[in-house]
VOKERO-631058 format. One record per atom (N, C-alpha, C): atom name; residue in three letters; x, y, z. Coordinates in nm, 2 decimals. Layout:
! VOKERO-631058
TORDREN  atom  rest       X       Y       Z
TORDREN    CA   ALA       X       Y       Z
...
END
This chain:
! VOKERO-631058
TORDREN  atom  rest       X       Y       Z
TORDREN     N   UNK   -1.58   -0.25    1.32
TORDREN    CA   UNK   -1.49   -0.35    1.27
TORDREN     C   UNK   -1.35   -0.30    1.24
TORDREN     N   UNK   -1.31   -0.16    1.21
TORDREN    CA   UNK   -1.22   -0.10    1.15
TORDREN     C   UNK   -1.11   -0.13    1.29
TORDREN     N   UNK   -1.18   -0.03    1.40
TORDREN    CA   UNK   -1.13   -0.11    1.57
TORDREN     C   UNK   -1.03   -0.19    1.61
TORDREN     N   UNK   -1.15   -0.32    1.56
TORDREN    CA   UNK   -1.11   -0.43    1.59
TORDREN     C   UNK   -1.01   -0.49    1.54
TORDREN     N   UNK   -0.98   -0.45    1.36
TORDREN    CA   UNK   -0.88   -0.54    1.30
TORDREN     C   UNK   -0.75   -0.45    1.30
TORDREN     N   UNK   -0.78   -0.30    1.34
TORDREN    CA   UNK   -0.65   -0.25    1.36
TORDREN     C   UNK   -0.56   -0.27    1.50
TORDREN     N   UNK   -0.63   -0.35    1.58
TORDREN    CA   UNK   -0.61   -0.34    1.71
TORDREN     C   UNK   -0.51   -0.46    1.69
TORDREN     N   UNK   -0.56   -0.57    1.63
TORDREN    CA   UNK   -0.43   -0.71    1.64
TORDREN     C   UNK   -0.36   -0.66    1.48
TORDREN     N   UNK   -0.37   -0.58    1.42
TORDREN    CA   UNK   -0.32   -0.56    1.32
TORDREN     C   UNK   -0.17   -0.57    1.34
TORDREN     N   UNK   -0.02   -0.53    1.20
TORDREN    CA   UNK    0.07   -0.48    1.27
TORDREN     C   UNK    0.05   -0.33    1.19
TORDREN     N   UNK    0.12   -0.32    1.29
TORDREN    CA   UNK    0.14   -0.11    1.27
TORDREN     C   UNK    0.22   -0.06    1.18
TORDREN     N   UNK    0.31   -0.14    1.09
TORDREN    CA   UNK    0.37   -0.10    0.96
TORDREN     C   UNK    0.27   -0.11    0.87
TORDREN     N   UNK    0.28   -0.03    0.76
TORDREN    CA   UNK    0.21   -0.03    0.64
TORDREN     C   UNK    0.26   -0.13    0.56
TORDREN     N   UNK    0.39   -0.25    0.57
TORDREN    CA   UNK    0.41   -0.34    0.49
TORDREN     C   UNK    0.32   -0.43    0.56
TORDREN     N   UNK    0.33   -0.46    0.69
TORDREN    CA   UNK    0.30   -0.58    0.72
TORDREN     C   UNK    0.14   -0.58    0.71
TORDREN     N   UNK    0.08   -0.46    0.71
TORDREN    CA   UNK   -0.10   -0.45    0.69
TORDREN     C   UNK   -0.06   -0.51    0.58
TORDREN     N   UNK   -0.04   -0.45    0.50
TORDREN    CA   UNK    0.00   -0.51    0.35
TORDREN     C   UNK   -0.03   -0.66    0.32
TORDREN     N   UNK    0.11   -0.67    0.34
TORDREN    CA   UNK    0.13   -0.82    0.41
TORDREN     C   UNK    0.07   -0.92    0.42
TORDREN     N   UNK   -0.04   -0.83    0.51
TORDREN    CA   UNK   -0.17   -0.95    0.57
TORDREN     C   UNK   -0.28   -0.92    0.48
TORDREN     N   UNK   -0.29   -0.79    0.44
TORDREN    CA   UNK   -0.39   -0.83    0.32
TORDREN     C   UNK   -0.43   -0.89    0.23
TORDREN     N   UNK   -0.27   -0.91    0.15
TORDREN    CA   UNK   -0.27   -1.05    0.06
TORDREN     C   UNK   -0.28   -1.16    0.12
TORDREN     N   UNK   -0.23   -1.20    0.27
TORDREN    CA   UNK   -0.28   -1.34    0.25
TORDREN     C   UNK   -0.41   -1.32    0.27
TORDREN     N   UNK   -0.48   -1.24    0.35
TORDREN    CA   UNK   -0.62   -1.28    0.36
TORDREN     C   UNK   -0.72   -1.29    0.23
TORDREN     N   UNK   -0.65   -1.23    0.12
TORDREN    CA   UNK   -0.71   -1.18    0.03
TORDREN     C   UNK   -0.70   -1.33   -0.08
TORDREN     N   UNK   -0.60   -1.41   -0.04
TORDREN    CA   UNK   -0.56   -1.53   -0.09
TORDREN     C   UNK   -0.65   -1.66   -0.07
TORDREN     N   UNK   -0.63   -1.62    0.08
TORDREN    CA   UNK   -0.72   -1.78    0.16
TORDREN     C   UNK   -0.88   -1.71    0.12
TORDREN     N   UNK   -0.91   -1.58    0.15
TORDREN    CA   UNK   -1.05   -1.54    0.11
TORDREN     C   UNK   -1.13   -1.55   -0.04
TORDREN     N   UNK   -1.06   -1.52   -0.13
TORDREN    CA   UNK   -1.12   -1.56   -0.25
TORDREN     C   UNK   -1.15   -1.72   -0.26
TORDREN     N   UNK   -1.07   -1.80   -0.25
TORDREN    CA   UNK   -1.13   -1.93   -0.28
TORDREN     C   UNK   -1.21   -1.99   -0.21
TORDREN     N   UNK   -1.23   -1.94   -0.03
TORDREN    CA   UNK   -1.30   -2.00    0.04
TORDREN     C   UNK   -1.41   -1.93   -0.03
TORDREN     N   UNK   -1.45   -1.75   -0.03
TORDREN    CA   UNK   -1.56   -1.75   -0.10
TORDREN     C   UNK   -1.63   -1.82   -0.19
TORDREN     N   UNK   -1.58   -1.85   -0.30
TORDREN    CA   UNK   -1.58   -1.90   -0.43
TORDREN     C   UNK   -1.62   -2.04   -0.39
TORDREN     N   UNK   -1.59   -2.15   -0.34
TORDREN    CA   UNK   -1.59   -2.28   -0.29
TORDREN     C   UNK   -1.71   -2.26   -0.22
TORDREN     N   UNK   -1.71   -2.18   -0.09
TORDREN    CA   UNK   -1.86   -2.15   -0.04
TORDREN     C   UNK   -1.99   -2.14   -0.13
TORDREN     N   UNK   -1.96   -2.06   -0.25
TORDREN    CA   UNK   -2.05   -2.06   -0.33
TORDREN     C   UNK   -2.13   -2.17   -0.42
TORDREN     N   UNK   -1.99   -2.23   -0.46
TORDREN    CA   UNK   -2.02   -2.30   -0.54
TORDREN     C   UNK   -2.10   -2.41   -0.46
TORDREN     N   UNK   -2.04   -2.46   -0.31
TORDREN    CA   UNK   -2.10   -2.58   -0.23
TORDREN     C   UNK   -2.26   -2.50   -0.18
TORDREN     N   UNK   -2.28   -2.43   -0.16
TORDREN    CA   UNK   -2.41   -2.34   -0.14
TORDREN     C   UNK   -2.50   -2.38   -0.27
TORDREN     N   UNK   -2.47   -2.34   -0.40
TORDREN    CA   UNK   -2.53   -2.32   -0.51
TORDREN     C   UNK   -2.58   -2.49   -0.55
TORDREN     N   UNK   -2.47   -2.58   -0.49
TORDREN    CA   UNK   -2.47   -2.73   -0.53
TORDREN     C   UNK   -2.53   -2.83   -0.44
TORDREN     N   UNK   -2.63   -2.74   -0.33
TORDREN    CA   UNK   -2.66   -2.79   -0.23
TORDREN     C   UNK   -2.60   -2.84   -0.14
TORDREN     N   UNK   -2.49   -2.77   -0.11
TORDREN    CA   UNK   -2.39   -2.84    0.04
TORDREN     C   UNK   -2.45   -2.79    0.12
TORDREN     N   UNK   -2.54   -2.73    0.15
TORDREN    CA   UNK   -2.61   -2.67    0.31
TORDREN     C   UNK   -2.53   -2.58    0.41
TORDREN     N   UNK   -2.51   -2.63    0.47
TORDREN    CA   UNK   -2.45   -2.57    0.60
TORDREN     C   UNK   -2.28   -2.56    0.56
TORDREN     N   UNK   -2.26   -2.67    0.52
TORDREN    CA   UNK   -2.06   -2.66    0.51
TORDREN     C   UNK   -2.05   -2.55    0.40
TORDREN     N   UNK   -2.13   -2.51    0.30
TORDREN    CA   UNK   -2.15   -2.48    0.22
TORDREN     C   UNK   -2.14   -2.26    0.27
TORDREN     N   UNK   -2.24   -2.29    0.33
TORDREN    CA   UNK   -2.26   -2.15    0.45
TORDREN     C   UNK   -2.11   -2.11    0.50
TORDREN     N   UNK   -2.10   -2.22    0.59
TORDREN    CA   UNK   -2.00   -2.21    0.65
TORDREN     C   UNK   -1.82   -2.15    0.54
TORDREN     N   UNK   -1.84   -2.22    0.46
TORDREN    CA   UNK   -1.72   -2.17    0.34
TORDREN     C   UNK   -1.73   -2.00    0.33
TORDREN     N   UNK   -1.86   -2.00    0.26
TORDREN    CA   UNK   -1.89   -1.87    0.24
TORDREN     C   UNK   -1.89   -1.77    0.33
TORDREN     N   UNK   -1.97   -1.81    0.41
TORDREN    CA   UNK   -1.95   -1.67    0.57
TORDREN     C   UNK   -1.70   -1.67    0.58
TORDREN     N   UNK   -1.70   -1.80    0.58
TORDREN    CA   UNK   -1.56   -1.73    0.63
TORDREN     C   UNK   -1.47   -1.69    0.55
TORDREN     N   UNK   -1.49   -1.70    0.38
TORDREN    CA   UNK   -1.43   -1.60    0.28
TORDREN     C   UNK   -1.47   -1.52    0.26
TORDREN     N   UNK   -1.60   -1.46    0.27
TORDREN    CA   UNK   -1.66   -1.33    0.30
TORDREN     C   UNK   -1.61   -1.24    0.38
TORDREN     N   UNK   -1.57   -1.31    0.51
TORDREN    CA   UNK   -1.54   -1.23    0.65
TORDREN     C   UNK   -1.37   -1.18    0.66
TORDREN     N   UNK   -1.29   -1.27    0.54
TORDREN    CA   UNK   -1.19   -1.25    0.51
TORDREN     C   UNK   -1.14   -1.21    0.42
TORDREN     N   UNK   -1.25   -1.17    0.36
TORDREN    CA   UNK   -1.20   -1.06    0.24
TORDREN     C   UNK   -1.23   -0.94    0.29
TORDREN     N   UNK   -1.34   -0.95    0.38
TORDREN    CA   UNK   -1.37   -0.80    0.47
TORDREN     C   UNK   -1.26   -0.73    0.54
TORDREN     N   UNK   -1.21   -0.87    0.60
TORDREN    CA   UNK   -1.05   -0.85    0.67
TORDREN     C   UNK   -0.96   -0.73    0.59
TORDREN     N   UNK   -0.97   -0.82    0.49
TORDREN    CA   UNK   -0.87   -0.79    0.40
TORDREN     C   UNK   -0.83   -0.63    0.31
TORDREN     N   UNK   -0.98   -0.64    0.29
TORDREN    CA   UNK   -1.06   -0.50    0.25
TORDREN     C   UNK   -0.98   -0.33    0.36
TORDREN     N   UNK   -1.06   -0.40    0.50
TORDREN    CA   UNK   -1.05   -0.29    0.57
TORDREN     C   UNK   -0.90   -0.27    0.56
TORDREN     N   UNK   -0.83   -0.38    0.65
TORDREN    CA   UNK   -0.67   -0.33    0.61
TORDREN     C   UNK   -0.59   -0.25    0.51
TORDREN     N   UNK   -0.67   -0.30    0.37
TORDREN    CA   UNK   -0.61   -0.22    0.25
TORDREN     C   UNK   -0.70   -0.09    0.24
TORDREN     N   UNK   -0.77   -0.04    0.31
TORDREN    CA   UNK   -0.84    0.10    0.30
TORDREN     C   UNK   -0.72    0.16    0.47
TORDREN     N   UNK   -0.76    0.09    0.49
TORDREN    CA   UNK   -0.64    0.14    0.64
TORDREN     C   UNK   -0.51    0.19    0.61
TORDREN     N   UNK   -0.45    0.11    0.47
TORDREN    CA   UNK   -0.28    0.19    0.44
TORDREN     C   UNK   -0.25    0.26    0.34
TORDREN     N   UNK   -0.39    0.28    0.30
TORDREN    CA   UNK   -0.43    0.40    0.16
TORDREN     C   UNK   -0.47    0.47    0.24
TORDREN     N   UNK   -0.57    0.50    0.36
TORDREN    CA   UNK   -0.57    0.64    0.42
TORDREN     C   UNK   -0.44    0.70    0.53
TORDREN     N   UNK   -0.39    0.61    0.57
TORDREN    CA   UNK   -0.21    0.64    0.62
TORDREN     C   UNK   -0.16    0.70    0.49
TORDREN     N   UNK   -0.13    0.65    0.41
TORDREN    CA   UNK   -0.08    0.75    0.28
TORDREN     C   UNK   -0.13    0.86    0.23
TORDREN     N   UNK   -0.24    0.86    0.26
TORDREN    CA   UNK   -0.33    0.96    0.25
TORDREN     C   UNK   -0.26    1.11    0.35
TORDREN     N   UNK   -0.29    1.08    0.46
TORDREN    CA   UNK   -0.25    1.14    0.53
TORDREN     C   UNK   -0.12    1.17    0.58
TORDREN     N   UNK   -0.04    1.09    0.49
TORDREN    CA   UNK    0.09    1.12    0.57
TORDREN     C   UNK    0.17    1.25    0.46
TORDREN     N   UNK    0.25    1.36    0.57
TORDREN    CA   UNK    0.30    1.49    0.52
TORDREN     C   UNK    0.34    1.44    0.38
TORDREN     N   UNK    0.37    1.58    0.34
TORDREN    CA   UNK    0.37    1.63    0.18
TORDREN     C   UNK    0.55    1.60    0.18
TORDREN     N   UNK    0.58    1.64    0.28
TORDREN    CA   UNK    0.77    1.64    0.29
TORDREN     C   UNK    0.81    1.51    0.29
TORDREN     N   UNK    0.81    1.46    0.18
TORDREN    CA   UNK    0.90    1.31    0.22
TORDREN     C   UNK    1.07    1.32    0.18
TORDREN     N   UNK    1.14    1.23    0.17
TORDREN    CA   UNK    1.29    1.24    0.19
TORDREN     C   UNK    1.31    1.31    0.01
TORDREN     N   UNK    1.26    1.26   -0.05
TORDREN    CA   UNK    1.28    1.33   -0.20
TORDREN     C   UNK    1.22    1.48   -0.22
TORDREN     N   UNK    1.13    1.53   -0.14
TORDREN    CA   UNK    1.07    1.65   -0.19
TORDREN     C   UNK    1.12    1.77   -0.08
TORDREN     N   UNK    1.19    1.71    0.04
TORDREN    CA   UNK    1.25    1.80    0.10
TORDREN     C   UNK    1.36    1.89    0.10
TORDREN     N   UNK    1.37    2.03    0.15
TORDREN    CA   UNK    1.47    2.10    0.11
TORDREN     C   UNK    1.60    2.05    0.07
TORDREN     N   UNK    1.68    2.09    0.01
TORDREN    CA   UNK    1.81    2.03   -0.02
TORDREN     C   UNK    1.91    2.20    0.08
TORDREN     N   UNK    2.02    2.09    0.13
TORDREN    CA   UNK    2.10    2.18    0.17
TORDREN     C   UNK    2.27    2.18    0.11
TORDREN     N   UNK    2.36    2.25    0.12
TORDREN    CA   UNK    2.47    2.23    0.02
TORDREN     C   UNK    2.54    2.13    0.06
TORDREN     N   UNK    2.51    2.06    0.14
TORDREN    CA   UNK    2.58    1.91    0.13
TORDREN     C   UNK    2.54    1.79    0.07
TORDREN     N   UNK    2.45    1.84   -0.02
TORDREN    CA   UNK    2.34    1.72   -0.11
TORDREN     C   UNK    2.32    1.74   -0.20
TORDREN     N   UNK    2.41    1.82   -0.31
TORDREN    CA   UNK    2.41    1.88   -0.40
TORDREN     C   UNK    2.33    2.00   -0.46
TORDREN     N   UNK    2.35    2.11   -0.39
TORDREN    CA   UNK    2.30    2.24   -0.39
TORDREN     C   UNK    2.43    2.27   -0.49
TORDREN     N   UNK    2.40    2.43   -0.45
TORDREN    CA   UNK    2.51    2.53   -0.53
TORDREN     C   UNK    2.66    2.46   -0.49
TORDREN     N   UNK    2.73    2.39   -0.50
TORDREN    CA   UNK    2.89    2.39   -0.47
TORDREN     C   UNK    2.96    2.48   -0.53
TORDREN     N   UNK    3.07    2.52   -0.47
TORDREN    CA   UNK    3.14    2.65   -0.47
TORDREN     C   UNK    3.24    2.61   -0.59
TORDREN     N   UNK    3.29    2.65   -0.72
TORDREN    CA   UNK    3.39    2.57   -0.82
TORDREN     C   UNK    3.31    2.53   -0.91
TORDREN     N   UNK    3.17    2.59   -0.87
TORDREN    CA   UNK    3.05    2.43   -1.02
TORDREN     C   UNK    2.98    2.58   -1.06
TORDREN     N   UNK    2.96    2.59   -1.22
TORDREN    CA   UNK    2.85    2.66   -1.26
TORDREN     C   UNK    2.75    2.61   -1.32
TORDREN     N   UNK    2.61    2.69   -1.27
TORDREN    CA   UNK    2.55    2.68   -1.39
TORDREN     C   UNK    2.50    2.68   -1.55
TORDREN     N   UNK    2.49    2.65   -1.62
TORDREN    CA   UNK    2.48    2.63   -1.76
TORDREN     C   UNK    2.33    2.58   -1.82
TORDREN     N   UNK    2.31    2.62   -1.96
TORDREN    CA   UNK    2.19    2.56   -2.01
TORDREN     C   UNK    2.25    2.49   -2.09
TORDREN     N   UNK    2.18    2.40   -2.07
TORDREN    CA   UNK    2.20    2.25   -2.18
TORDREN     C   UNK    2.15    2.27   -2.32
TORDREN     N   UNK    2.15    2.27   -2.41
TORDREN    CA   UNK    2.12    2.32   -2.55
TORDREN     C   UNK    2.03    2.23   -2.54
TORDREN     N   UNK    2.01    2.10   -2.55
TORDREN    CA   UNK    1.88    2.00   -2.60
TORDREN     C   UNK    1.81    1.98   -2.55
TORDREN     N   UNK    1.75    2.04   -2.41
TORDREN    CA   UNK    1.63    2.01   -2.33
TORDREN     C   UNK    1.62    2.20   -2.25
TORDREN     N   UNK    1.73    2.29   -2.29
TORDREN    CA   UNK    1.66    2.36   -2.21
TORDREN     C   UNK    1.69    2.39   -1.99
TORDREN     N   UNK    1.70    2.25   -1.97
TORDREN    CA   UNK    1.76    2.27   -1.80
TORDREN     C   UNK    1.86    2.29   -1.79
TORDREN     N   UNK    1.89    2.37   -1.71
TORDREN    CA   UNK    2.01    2.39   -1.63
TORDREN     C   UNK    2.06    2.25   -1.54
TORDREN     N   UNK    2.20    2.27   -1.63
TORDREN    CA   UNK    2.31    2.16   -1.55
TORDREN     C   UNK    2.40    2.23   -1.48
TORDREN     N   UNK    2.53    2.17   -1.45
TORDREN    CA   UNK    2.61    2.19   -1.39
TORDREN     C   UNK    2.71    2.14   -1.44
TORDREN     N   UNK    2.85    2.21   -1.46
TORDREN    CA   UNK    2.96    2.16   -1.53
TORDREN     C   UNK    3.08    2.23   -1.47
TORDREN     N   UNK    3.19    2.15   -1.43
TORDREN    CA   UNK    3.30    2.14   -1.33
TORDREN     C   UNK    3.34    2.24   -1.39
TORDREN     N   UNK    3.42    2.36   -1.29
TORDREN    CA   UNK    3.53    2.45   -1.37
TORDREN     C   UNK    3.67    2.46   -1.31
END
């Protein structure tokens, strides 16, 4: 199943997203309605409700395990944790460092 719904999926992690909530929208109540018409003797329409909020919460499910294991997996270097170089405020030439009396870090103060 994983396959099959990554296959018409889209391939951004918003738009999985995306489609998880709606499926996760139209699926809850069709389940719930299935149930209730199941439980209240609707028979078959009743089935029928339930099989296809079931099947779309499944939908829904796998998608949202599909963009938690991409995050999972995706590198440790993202744009905030990667090297800094002196055009992004590293050492500039004219700036010292200093300790800040109230917390202890080192700032930076024009000279």
């Amino acid at each position: 199943m994983y396959d099959l719904i990554h296959r018409f999926a889209p391939s951004s992690p918003a738009g999985r997203t995306a489609v998880a909530i709606v499926a996760s929208l139209v699926g809850v109540p069709a389940a719930v309605l299935g149930l209730l018409m199941v439980l209240g003797g609707g028979g078959l329409a009743g089935l029928a409700f339930l099989f296809v909020g079931l099947a779309t919460l499944a939908v829904a499910g796998t998608l949202t395990l599909g963009v938690v294991r991409q995050a999972n997996a995706a590198p440790d270097a993202t744009p905030l944790t990667a090297p800094r170089t002196d055009n992004d405020g590293g050492n500039r030439p004219g700036r010292r460092r200093r300790r800040s009396r109230r917390f202890g870090a080192a700032t930076r103060r024009a000279t």
